[in-house]
Backbone as CSV, one residue per row, in Angstrom:
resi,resn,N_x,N_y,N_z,CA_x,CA_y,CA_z,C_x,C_y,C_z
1,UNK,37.353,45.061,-37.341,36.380,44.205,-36.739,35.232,43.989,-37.732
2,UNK,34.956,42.691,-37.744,33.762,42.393,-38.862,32.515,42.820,-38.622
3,UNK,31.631,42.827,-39.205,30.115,43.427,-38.631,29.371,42.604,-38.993
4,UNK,28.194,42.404,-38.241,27.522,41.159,-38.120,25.858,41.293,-38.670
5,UNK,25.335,40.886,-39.774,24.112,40.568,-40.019,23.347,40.554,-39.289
6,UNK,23.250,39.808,-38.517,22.369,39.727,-37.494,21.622,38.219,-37.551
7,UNK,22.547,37.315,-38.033,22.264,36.040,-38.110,22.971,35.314,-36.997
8,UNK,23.174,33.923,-36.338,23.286,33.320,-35.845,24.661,32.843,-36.482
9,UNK,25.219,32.539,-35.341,27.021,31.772,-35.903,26.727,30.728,-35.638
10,UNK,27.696,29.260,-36.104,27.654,28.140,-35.795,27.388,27.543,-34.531
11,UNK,28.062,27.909,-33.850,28.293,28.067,-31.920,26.913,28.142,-31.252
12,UNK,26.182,29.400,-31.812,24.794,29.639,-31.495,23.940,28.122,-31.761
13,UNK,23.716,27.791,-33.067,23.180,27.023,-33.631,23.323,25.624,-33.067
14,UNK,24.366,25.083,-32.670,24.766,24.231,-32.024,23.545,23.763,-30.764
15,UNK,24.271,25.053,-29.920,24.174,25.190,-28.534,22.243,25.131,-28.274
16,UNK,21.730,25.546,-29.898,20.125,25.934,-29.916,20.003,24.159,-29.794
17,UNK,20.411,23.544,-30.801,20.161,21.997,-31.482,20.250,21.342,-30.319
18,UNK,21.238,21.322,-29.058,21.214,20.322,-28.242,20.560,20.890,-27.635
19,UNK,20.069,22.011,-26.905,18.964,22.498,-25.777,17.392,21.787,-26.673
20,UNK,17.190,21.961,-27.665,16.023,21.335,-28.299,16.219,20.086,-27.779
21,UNK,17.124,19.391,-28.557,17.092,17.814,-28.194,17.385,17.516,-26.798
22,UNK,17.771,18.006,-25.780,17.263,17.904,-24.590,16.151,17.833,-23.890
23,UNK,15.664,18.478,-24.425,14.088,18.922,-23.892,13.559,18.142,-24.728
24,UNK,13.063,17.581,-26.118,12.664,16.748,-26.654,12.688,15.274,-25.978
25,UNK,13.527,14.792,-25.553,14.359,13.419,-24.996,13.339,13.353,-23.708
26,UNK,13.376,14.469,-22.896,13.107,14.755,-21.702,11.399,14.485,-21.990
27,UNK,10.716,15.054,-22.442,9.805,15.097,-22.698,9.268,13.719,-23.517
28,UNK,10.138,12.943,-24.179,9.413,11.469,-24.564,9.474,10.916,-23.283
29,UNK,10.553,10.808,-22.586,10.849,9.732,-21.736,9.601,10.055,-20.845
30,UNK,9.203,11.629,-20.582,7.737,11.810,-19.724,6.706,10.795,-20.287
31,UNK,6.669,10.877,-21.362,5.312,10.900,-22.194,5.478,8.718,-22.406
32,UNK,6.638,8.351,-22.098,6.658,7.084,-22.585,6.522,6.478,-20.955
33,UNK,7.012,7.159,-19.698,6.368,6.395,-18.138,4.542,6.710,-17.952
34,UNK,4.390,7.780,-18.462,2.774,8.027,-18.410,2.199,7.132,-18.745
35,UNK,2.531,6.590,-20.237,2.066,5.761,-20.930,1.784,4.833,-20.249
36,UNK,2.974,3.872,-19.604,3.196,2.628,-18.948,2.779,2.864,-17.502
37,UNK,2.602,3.896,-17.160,1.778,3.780,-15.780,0.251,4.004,-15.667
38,UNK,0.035,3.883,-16.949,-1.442,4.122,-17.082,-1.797,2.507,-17.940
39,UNK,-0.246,1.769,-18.603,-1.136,0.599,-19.035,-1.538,-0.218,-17.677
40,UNK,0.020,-0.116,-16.578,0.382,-0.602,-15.455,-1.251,-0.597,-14.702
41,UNK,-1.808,0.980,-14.665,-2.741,0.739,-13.682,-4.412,0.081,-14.656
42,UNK,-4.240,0.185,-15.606,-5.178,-0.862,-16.565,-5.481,-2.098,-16.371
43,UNK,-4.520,-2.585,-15.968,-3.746,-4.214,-15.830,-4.066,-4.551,-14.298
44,UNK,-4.460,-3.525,-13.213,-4.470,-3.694,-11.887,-5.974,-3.725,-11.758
45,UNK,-7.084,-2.635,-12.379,-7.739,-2.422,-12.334,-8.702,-3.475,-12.446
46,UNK,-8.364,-4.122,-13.900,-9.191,-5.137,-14.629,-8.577,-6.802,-13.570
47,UNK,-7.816,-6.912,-12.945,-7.501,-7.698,-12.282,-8.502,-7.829,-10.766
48,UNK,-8.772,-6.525,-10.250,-9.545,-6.154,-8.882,-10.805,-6.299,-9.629
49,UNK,-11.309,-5.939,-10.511,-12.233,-6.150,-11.003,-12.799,-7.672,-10.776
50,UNK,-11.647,-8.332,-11.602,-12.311,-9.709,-12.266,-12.114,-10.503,-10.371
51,UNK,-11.423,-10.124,-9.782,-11.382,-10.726,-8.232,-12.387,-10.005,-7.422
52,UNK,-13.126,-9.318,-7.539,-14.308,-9.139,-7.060,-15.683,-9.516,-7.532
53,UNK,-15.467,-10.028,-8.827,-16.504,-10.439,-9.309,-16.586,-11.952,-8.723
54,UNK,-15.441,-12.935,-8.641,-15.509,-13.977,-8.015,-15.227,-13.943,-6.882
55,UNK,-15.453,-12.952,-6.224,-15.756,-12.767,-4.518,-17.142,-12.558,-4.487
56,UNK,-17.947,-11.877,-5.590,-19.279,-11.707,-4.856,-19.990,-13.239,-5.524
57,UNK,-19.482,-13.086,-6.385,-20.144,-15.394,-7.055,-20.272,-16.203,-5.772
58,UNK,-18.700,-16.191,-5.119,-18.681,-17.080,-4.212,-19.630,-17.507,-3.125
59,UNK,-20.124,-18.809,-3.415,-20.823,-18.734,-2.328,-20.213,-20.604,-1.827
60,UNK,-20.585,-20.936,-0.747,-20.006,-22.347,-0.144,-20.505,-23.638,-0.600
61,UNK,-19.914,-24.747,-1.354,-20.965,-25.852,-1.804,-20.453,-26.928,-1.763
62,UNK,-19.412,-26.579,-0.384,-19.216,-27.702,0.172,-19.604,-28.105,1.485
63,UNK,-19.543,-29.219,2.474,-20.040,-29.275,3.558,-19.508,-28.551,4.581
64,UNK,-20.143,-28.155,5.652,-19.823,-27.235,6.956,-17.555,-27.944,7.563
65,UNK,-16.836,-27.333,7.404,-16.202,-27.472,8.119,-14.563,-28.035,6.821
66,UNK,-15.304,-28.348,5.901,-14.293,-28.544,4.544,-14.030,-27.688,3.735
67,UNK,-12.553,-27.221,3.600,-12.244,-25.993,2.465,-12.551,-26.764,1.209
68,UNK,-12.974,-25.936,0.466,-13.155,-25.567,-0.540,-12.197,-24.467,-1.515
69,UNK,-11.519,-25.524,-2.781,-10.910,-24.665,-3.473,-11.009,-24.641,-4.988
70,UNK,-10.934,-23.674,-5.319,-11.375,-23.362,-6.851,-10.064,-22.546,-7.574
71,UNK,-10.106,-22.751,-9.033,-8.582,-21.794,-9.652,-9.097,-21.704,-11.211
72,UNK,-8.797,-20.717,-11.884,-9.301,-20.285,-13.376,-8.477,-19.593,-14.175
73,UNK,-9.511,-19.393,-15.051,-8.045,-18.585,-15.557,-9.245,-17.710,-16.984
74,UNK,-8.578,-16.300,-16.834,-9.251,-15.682,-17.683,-8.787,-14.016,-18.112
75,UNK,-8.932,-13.724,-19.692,-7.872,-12.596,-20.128,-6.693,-12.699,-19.868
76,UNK,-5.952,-14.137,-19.757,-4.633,-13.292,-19.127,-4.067,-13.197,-17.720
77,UNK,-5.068,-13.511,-16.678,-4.978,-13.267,-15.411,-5.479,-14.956,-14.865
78,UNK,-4.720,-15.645,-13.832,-5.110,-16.133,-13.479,-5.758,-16.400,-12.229
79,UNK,-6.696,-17.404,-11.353,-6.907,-16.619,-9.849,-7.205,-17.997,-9.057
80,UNK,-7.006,-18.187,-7.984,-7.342,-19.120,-6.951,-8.655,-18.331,-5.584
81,UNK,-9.096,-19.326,-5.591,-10.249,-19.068,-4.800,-10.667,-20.404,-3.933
82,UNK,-10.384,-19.803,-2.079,-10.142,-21.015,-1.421,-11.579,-20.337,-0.293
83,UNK,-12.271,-21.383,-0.279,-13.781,-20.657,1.085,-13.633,-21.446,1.849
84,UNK,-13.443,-21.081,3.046,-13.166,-22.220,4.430,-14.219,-21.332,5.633
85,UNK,-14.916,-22.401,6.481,-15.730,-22.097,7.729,-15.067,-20.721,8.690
86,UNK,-15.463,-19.957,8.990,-15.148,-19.215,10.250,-15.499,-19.755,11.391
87,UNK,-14.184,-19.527,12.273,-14.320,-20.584,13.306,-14.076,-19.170,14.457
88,UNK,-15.076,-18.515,15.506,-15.111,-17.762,16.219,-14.142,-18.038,17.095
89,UNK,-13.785,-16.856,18.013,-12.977,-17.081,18.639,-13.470,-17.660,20.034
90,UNK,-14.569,-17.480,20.236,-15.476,-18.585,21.281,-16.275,-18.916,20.471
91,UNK,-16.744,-20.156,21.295,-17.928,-21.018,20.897,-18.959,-20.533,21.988
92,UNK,-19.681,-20.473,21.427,-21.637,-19.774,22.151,-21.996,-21.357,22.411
93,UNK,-22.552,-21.070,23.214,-23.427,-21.718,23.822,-24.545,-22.011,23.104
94,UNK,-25.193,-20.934,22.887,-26.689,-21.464,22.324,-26.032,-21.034,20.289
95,UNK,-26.241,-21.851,18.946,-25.797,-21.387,17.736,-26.618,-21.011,17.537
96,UNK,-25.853,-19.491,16.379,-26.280,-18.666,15.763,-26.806,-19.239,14.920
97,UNK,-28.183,-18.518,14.160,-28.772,-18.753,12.905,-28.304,-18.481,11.738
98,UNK,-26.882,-17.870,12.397,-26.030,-17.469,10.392,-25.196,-18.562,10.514
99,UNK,-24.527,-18.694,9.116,-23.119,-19.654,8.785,-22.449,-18.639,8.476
100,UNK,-20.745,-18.478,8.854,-19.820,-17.267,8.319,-18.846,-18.410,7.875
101,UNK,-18.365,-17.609,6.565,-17.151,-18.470,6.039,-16.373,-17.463,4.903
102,UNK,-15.035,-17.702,5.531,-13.933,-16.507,4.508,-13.835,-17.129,3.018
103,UNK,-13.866,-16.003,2.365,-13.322,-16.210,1.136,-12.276,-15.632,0.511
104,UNK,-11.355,-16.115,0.138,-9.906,-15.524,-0.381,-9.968,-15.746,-1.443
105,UNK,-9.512,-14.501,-2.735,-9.390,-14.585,-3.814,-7.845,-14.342,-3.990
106,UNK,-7.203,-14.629,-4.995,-6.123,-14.131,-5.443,-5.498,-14.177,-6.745
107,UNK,-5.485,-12.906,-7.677,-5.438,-12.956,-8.921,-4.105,-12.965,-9.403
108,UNK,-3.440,-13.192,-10.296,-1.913,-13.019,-10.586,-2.188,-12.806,-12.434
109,UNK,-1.070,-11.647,-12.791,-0.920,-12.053,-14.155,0.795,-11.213,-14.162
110,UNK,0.917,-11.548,-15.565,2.339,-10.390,-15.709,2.105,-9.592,-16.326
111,UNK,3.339,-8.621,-16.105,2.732,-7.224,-16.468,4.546,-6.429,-16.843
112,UNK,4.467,-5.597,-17.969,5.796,-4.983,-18.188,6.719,-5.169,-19.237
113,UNK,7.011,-5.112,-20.139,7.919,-5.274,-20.909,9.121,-7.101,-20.541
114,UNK,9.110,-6.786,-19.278,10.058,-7.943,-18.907,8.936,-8.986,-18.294
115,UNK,7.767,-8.790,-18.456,6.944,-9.820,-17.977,6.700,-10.251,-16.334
116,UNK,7.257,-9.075,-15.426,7.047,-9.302,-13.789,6.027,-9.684,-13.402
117,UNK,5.898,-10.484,-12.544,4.772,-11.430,-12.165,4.488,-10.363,-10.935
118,UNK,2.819,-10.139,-11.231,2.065,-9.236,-10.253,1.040,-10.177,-9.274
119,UNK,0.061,-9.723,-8.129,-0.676,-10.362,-7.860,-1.239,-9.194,-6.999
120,UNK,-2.760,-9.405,-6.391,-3.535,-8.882,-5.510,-4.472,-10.188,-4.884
121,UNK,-4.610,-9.948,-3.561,-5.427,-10.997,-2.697,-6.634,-10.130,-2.132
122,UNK,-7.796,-10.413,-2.707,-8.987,-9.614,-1.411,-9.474,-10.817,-0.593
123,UNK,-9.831,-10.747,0.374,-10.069,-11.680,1.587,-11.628,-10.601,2.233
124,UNK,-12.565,-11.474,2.015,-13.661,-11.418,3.021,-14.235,-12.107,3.942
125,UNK,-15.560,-11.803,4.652,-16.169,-12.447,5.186,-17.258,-12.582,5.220
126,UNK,-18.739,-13.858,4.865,-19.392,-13.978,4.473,-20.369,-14.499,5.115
127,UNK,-21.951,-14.127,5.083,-22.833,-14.752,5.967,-23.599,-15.471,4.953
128,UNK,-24.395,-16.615,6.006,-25.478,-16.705,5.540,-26.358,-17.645,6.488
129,UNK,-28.125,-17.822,5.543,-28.649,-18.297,7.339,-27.959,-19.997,7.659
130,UNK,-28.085,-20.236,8.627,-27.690,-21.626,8.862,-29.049,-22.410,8.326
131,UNK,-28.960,-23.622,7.570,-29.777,-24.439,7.553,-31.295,-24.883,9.130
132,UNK,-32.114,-24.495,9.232,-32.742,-25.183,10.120,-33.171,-26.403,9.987
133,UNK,-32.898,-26.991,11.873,-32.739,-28.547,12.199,-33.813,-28.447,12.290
């Protein structure tokens, strides 16, 4: 029977090389979804961003009872912006001294290696005083 150094046989060496490159592989593919779910939420962020900024701009400058629509485009992202009257679900008797009117934003850009078309909509609701007669 032969006697052994105390070195590693081929077999060993092998069996070391693919457990490394397993775990190597394993560990990019971690390190390469992190990546992309952190450009992913970059791309969402700066989108809610730029649609809240033209939610708080918005204000009405058209006449009582006509939508109003607006669309732009900026970084990359594009957005529509439509302000129409709020119409209560009763009518009062005596009118209020505010005007309410929704504003809908909605941003779209693509996003991903394959270019998937994303979007987010914020929708509010907005006062202000009514003109006095």
């Amino acid at each position: 029977m032969a006697r052994r150094d105390g070195g590693f046989t081929l077999m060993e060496a092998v069996v070391a090389l693919v457990v490394f490159a397993s775990v190597a592989v394993a560990l990019q593919n971690a390190f390469v979804r992190g990546t992309q779910g952190v450009r992913v939420a970059d791309r969402e962020t700066r989108a809610l961003e730029l649609g809240r900024t033209i939610l708080t701009s918005a204000a009405p400058k058209a006449a009582p009872g006509v939508e109003l629509h607006e669309s732009g485009e900026s970084d990359g992202y594009s957005w529509d912006m439509v302000i129409s009257n709020y119409q209560p679900p009763e009518a009062e008797e005596t009118p209020l001294p505010i005007q309410a009117y929704w504003v809908v934003v909605e941003v779209r850009w693509r996003d991903g290696l394959i270019l998937r078309p994303r979007s987010l909509q914020l929708k509010t609701l907005k006062l202000k005083l009514a003109p006095q007669s």
